[in-house]
C-alpha positions as CSV (number, residue, x, y, z in Angstrom):
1,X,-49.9,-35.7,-0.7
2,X,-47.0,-34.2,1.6
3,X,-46.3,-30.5,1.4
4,X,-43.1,-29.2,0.7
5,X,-42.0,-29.0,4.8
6,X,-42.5,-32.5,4.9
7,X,-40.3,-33.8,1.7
8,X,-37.6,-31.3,2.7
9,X,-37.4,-30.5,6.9
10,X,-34.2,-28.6,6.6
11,X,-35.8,-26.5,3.6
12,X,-38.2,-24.5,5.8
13,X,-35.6,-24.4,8.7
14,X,-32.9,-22.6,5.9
15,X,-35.7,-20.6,4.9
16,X,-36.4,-18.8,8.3
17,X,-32.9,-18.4,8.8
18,X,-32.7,-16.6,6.2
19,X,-36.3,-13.9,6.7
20,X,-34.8,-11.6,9.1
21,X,-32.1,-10.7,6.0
22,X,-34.4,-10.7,3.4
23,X,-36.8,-8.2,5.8
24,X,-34.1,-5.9,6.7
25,X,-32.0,-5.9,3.7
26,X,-34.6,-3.0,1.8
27,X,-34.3,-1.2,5.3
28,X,-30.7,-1.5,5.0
29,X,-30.1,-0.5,1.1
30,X,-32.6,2.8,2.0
31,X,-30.4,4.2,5.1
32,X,-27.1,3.5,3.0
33,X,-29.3,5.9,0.4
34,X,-29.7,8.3,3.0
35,X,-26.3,8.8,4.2
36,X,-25.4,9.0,0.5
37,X,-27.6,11.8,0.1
38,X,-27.1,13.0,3.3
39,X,-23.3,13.4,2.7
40,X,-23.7,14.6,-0.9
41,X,-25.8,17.4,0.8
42,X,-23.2,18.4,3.3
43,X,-20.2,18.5,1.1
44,X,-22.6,21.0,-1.2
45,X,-23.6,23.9,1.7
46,X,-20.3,23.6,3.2
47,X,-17.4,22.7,0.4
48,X,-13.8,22.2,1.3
49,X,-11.2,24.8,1.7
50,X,-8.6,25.1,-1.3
51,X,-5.3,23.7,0.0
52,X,-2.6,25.0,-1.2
53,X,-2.2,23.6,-4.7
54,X,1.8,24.5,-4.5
55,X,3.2,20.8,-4.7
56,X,6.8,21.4,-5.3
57,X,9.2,20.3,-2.6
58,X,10.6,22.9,-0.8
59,X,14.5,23.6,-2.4
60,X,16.0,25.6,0.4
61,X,17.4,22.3,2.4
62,X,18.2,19.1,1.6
63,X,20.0,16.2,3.6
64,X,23.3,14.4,2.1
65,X,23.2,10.9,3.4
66,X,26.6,8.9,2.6
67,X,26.2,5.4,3.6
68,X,29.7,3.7,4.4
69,X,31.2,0.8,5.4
70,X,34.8,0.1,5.3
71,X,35.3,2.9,2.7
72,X,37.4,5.4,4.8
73,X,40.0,6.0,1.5
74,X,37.2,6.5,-0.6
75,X,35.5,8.9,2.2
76,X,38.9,11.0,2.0
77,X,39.2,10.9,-1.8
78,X,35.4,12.0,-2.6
79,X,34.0,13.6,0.4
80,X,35.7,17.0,-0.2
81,X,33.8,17.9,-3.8
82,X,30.6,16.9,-2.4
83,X,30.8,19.4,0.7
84,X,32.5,22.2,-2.4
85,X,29.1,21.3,-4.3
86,X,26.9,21.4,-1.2
């Protein structure tokens, strides 16, 4: 009777390659817990500060940017009532 090595050689050969995942993945899966737990414990004694919560854009400047090419007449014509509204 042949044991299972023996029908399949590259069976036993796959399956030590693959051990030293299989003995550290649990290792690996626990410190990932840690450092969850770790972090969670962290962001608990010291919280963040409150930013400021004030998201409008600030309306005391704004930049007029006029692209132009070729367009002097039009510049002329139109450039005036945009400085008067400016």
């Amino acid at each position: 009777m042949q044991t299972v090595a023996a029908a399949r050689p590259g069976a036993l050969r796959r399956i030590l390659a693959g051990l030293p995942l299989a003995i550290l993945s649990p290792l690996l899966l626990l410190l990932a817990a840690i450092g969850l737990i770790l972090t969670d414990l962290v962001v608990r004694v010291f919280p963040r500060r409150k930013l400021n919560t004030d998201t409008r854009p600030d309306a005391s400047s704004a930049a007029i940017v006029i692209p132009n090419w070729n367009g002097r007449d039009l510049l002329e014509k139109y450039l005036p009532s945009v400085v008067a509204a400016a």
